[in-house]
Phi, psi and omega in degrees: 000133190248184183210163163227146164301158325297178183249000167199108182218092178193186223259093142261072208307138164049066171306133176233138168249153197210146176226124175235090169117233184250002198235116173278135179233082179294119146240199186215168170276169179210356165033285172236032197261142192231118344308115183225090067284095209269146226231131165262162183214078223228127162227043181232324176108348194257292160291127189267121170208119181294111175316293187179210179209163180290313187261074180287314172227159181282135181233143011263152199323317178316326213264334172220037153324328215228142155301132119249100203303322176244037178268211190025282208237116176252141166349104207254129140297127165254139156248186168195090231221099167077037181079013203217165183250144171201136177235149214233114176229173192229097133243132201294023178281292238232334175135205183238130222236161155200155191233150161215173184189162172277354177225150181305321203267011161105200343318102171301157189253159175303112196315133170273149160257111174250014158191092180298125178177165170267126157091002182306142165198176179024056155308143172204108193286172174187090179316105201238086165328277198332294179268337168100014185267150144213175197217152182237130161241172187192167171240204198235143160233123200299341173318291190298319195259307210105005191215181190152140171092035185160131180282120180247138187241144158259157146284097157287144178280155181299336179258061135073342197292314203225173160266134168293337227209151196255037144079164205217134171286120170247357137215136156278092141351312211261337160262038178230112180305133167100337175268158198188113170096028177323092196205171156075059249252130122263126195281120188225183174242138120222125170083016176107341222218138148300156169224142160235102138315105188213149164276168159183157198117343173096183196277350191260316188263336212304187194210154162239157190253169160216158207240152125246166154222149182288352202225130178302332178282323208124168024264163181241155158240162212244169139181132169342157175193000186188103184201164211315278185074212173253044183249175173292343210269105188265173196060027172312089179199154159106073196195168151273151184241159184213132193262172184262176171296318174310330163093043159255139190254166188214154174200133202231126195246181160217168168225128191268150188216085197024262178307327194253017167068241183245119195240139195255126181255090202262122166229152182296169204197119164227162154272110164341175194264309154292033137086051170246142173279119202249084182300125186068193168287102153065038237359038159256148175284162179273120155267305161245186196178153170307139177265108199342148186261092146220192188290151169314126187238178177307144153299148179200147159223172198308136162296149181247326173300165188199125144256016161080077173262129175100348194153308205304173185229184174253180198274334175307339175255169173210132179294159198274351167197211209280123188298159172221153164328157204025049159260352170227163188210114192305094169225305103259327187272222232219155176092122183294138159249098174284161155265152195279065175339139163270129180196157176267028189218028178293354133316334159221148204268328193297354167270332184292117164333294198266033108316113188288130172216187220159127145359106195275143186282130186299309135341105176324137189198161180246111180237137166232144174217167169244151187235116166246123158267132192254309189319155191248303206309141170276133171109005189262119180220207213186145159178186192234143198220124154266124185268085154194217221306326180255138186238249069226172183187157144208153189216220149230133149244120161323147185253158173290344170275001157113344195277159202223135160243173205233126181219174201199103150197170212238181179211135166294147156336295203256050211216118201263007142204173167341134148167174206319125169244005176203173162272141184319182179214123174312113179253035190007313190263355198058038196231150141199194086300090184304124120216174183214114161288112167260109200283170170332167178020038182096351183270157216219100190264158185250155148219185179200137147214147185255016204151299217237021184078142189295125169235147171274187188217152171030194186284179189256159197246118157256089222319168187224140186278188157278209207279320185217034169219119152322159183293147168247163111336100250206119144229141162211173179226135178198171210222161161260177186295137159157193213269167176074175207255118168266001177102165180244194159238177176203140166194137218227147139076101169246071197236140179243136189221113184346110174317000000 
């Protein structure tokens, strides 16, 4: 039985993996999104299904009241040390947190900080059986610091809590010809030797390297181990490697892929006849490949469908910053209810808290949802969005004469608000049906029906990511400023479905 790349495709940006038992455990960054570093569960490495996420809110709370997209939870390691699962991320604001707990699906403890500073990112802890030591590693991000391109080590205390030590660069980027951008270290013990597994080269161009040393201070020595060649897949990096019971090694990667952001890459993994780690064919990546000789599972991947039962939404969405009360509302049937938020910033969804999102699917796919606007406020309106630097939607909005319509409309990156990608429409029942076909490389057609069977609207969109999260999938509801409860939305039957 063979599997194909990617194994998970859609932006599980700067994957880390851990295996306890018989069970694999994937996160990710999730950077300002609430809930967030969302915890996978697998146990063949190929099928996937999201569990929950580690991070019910972004701390401190304040800070993220507001979107900030390409903030918060930077590339996070997971480990699983004295019986508890823990995981160690870098925000390049405020520094580097850790969370643990005694089961994946939690309870997680409240983020610790064990190192305050601007530019800490891609922390990776490491518990060393032999000596009973741990140790911490971490790069730079040059936005904050000022720095880049080095790897820096700690001495840890064993609970995980705090640094013994104000830390030593134990590899420098800037002497090894040819290297650049050096980030995201995950740290391991094998065969006697420290290991650092790190990319470098930027997320679109890079390679991953792998460093060893007898001594956790250095000196390391370097060597390529994954890069690019002559397959498609560009940028190969950035991933954990992990063995099975059996003592087949692996290693999962990402590849970046503009809109649809960082798509996960399962590649074999052996050690050389000289103790080097040898990745993919020969250090190329695989597109397809024998599937690890462990037991068969179901095919399964995260889910994306929703029938919202009961209110609720699924472990697949997350909010554009930190959730607040009533923006969603809970009731006996079936179908979301948003309330139409009031803001002054109903000109751009990219300002918005209270987007509800999801993963745009790496594949042409068909996304649909049905929509009622129930607010009365004129100017209350409610739609499914592809989201990012550039944004587009349709939806419905109330008239100030009370008639509700059917709208479509985008924004350019650089365009500080919202307008017409098609002309309104008359919505009678103050009913639709959303969809958007998402074609090769990201475009995106709107359709709508009201009624008379699906027509399309305005020109096709071609999503776009932010600086470092792929495009979302968007549902919201929000209102303009002024007084009084504006009322709400429903949105029923939420499905993506192959192109």
């Amino acid at each position: 039985m063979t599997y194909r790349n990617p194994v998970l495709n859609a932006d599980w940006s700067d994957p880390d993996v851990v295996r306890v038992g018989d069970d694999f455990y994937l996160t990710a960054s999730s950077f300002g999104r609430a809930p967030g570093l969302p915890l996978l569960h697998s146990r063949d490495l190929v099928n996937w299904t999201l569990i929950g996420h580690a991070l019910e809110r972004l701390e401190p709370a304040a800070e993220f009241r507001t979107p900030r997209h390409d903030c918060g939870v930077w590339a996070p390691s997971i480990r699983h040390h004295d019986d508890r699962f823990w995981i160690f991320w870098g925000d390049p604001d405020q520094g580097i947190f850790q969370i643990n707990a005694p089961d994946a699906r939690g309870p997680w403890t409240r983020p610790h900080l064990v190192k305050e500073g601007k530019g800490l990112i891609d922390p990776c802890p490491l518990w060393d059986d032999e000596s009973g030591e741990a140790y911490l590693v971490h790069a730079w991000a040059k936005s904050r610091s000022g720095i880049k391109n080095r790897l820096t080590g700690h001495r840890m205390h064993p609970d995980g809590t705090s640094l013994l030590d104000e830390g030593k660069v134990i590899v420098d980027g800037d002497r090894i010809p040819g290297w650049f951008t050096l980030e995201g270290p995950k740290l391991y013990r094998h065969d006697g030797w420290f290991w650092i597994f790190a990319p470098a080269g930027s997320v679109e161009t890079g390679w991953q390297g792998a460093f060893r040393s007898r001594g956790f201070f250095g000196p390391y020595e370097e060597k390529v181990v994954l890069e690019q060649k002559d397959t498609d897949v560009n940028g190969p990096h950035q991933g954990g490697w992990v063995r099975t019971p059996s003592g087949e090694d692996w290693f999962l990667h990402f590849q970046q892929r503009g809109a649809y952001g960082r798509v996960v890459h399962l590649q074999p993994m052996r050690w050389s006849s000289d103790g080097w780690p040898v990745i993919g064919a020969d250090g190329a990546p695989v597109a397809v490949h024998d599937k690890p000789g462990l037991p068969p599972q179901p095919a399964a991947a995260p889910a994306t469908d929703d029938d919202f039962p009961g209110g609720r939404f699924g472990r697949q969405w997350s909010w554009t910053a930190n959730p607040q009360d009533g923006w969603a509302t809970q009731h006996s049937g079936d179908g979301l209810r948003l309330s139409c938020v009031r803001t002054a910033d109903a000109h751009d969804l990219r300002k918005l808290p209270n987007v509800l999102t999801q993963r745009l699917p790496g594949t042409p796919s068909v996304v649909e949802v049905d929509l009622t606007l129930h607010g009365e406020e004129p100017g209350a309106r409610a739609g499914l969005a592809v989201l990012g630097d550039a944004f587009s939607w349709i939806g419905l909005q109330r008239g100030a004469d009370g008639t509700v319509h059917l709208v479509h409309r985008f924004a350019e990156a650089v365009a500080e608000r919202e307008r017409d990608a098609d002309h309104p429409r008359l919505a009678p029942e103050g009913r639709a049906r959303l969809r958007i076909e998402i074609g090769a490389g990201a475009r995106c057609r709107f359709l709508y029906d009201v009624g008379e069977g699906f027509r399309p609207s305005g020109p096709v969109f071609a999503a776009t990511p932010w600086r470092w999260v792929g495009a979302l999938l968007g549902l919201f509801a929000l209102a303009p400023t002024g007084p009084g409860h504006p009322g709400a939305a429903s949105f029923e039957t939420f499905r993506i479905t192959p192109a």
